[in-house]
C-alpha positions in Angstrom: 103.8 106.1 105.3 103.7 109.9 106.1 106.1 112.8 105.4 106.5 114.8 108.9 103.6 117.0 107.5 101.5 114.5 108.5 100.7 114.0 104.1 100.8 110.8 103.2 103.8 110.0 99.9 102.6 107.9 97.3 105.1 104.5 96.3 102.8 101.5 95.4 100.2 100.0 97.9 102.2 100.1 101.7 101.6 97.1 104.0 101.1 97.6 107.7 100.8 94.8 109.9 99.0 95.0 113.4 98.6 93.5 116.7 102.2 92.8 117.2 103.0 91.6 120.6 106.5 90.9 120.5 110.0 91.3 119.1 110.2 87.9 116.9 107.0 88.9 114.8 108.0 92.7 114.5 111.8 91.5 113.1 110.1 89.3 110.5 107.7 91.3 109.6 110.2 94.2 109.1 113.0 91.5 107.6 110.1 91.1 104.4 109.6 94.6 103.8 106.2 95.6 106.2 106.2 99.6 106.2 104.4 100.0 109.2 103.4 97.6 112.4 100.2 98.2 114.9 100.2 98.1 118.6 97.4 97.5 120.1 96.9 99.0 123.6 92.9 98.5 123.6 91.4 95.7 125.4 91.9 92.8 122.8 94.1 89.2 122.6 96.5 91.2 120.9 96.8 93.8 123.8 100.4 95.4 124.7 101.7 97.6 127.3 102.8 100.5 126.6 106.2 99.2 128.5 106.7 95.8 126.3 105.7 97.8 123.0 108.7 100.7 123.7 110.8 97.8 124.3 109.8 96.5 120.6 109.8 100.1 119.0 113.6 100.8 120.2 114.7 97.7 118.3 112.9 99.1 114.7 114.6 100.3 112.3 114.0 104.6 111.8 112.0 104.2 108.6 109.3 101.5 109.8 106.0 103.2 110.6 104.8 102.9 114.5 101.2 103.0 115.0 99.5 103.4 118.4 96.2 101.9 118.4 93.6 103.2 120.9 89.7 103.0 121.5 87.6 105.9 123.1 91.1 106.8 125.1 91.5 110.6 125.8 93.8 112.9 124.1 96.1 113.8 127.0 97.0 109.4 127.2 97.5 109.0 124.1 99.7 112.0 123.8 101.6 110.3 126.6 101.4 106.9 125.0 103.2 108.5 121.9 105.4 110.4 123.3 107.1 107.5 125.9 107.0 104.5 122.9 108.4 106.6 120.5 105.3 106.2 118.1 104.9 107.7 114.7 101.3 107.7 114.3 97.9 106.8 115.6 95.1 104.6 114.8 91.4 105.7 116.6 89.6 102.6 116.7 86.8 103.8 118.5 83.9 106.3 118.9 86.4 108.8 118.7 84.4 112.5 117.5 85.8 114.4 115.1 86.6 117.4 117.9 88.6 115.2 119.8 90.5 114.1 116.5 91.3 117.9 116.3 92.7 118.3 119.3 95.3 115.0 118.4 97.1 117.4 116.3 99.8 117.8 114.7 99.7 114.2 115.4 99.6 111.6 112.7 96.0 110.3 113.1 94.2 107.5 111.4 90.2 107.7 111.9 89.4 103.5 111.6 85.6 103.7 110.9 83.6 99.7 111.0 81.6 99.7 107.8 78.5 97.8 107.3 76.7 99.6 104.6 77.2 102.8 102.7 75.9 104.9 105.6 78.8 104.3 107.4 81.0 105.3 105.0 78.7 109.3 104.9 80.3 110.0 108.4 83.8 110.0 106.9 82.8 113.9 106.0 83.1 115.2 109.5 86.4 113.3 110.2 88.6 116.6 108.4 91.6 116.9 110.2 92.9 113.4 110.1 95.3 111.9 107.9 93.9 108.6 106.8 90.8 106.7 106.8 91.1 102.9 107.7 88.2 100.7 107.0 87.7 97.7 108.6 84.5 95.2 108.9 81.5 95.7 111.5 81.1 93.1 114.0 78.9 93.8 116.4 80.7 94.2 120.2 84.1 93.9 118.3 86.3 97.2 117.6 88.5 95.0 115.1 90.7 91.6 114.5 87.7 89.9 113.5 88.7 88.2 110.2 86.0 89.1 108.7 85.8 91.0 105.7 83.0 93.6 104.1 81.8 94.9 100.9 84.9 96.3 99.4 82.6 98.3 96.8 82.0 100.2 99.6 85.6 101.2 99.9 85.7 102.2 96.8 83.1 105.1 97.6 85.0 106.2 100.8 87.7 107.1 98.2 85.5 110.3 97.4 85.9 112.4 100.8 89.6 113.0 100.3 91.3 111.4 102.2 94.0 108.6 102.2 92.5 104.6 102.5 93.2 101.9 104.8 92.0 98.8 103.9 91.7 96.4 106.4 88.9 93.5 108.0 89.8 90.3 106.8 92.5 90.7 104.0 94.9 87.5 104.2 97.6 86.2 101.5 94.5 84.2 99.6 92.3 87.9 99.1 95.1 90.7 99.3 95.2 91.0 95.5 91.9 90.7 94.3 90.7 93.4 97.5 93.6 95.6 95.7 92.4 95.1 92.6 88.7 96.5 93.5 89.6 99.0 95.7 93.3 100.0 94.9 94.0 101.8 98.4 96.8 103.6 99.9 97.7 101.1 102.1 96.3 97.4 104.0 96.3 96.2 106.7 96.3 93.3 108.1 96.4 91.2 111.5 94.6 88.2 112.2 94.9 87.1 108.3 98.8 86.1 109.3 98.7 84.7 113.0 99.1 81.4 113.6 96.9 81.9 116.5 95.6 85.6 118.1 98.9 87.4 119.5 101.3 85.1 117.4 102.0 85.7 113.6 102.9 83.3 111.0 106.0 83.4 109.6 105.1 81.7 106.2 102.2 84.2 105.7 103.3 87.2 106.8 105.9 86.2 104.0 103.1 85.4 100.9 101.1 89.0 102.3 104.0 91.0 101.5 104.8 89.2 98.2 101.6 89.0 96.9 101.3 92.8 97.3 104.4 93.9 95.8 104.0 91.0 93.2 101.1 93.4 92.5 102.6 97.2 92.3 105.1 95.2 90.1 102.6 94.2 87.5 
């Protein structure tokens, strides 16, 4: 997803796939082509220690993006989380302020910011340092894995402050193409559009979400 400058390398729309919990899911999801997979160690049904996800990470393949995901976590923890799984990059999915963003690097850092209106996406301005925006639905009480999607319009806009976009909140096989059409991102993501139930993905989807989008960058 990123070249070790922390830039992010343009080759169609990627795919990364979050809240993987164990090996099974991350081997399918790597066997169908996924370019990145999440790991949530936030308070969530898709929560993983940072023991059981090293124990996943070793078993990737070198070219398959690792993505931390933390919320409102300090910098010195996640430097440790990072450094002991063997991550590539990390996803802020919290209240994280744009100071504490800087201090991350030369980290890989994706600012996730919950849009509801276009408000939300003005605040993208002071995020300068990161790599990556990813955008995912507001629900209040919920940091993300919600299912639920927003105005991708909205998305559209974000485009204008420069930086690389995420698109995530309730993509699944059925939507991935048309939200690609309207907002033609850098990457998606996607979690609880292919699990067969939170913590558990579904092999049949995970398998139409990756052909769908590479169905697309084929025209």
């Amino acid at each position: 997803m990123f070249n070790e400058k922390g830039e992010c390398e343009m080759r169609g729309v990627l795919i990364k796939i979050c809240g993987i919990t164990n090996i099974n899911d991350a081997l399918i999801a790597v066997d169908y082509g996924v370019d990145a997979l999440g790991f949530i160690f936030a308070k969530s049904p898709r929560q993983i220690t940072p023991q059981n996800a090293k124990k996943i990470i070793e078993k990737l393949p070198p070219f398959v993006g690792k993505i931390g995901v933390f919320v409102n976590e300090s910098p010195s923890y996640i430097q440790k989380i990072f450094k002991e799984c063997g991550l590539t990059g990390i996803q802020l999915h919290g209240e994280e302020i744009p100071e504490l963003c800087r201090e991350l690097h030369p980290l890989t850092v994706i600012k996730a910011v919950r849009i509801k209106d276009e408000n939300d996406i003005k605040i993208l301005n002071a995020y300068t340092s990161v790599s990556a925006f990813l955008l995912d639905s507001y629900v209040s009480n919920k940091k993300g894995g919600t299912g639920k999607k927003f105005d991708w319009k909205l998305a559209v806009l974000a485009k204008n402050y420069g930086k690389p976009i995420i698109l995530s909140g309730g993509l699944t096989p059925d939507n991935v193409t048309e939200a690609i059409k309207i907002v033609n991102p850098y990457a998606v993501d996607v979690c609880s559009g292919v699990e067969a139930k939170p913590g558990k993905k579904d092999k049949l989807k995970i398998k139409k979400f990756i052909e769908r989008v590479r169905k697309y960058d084929a025209g």
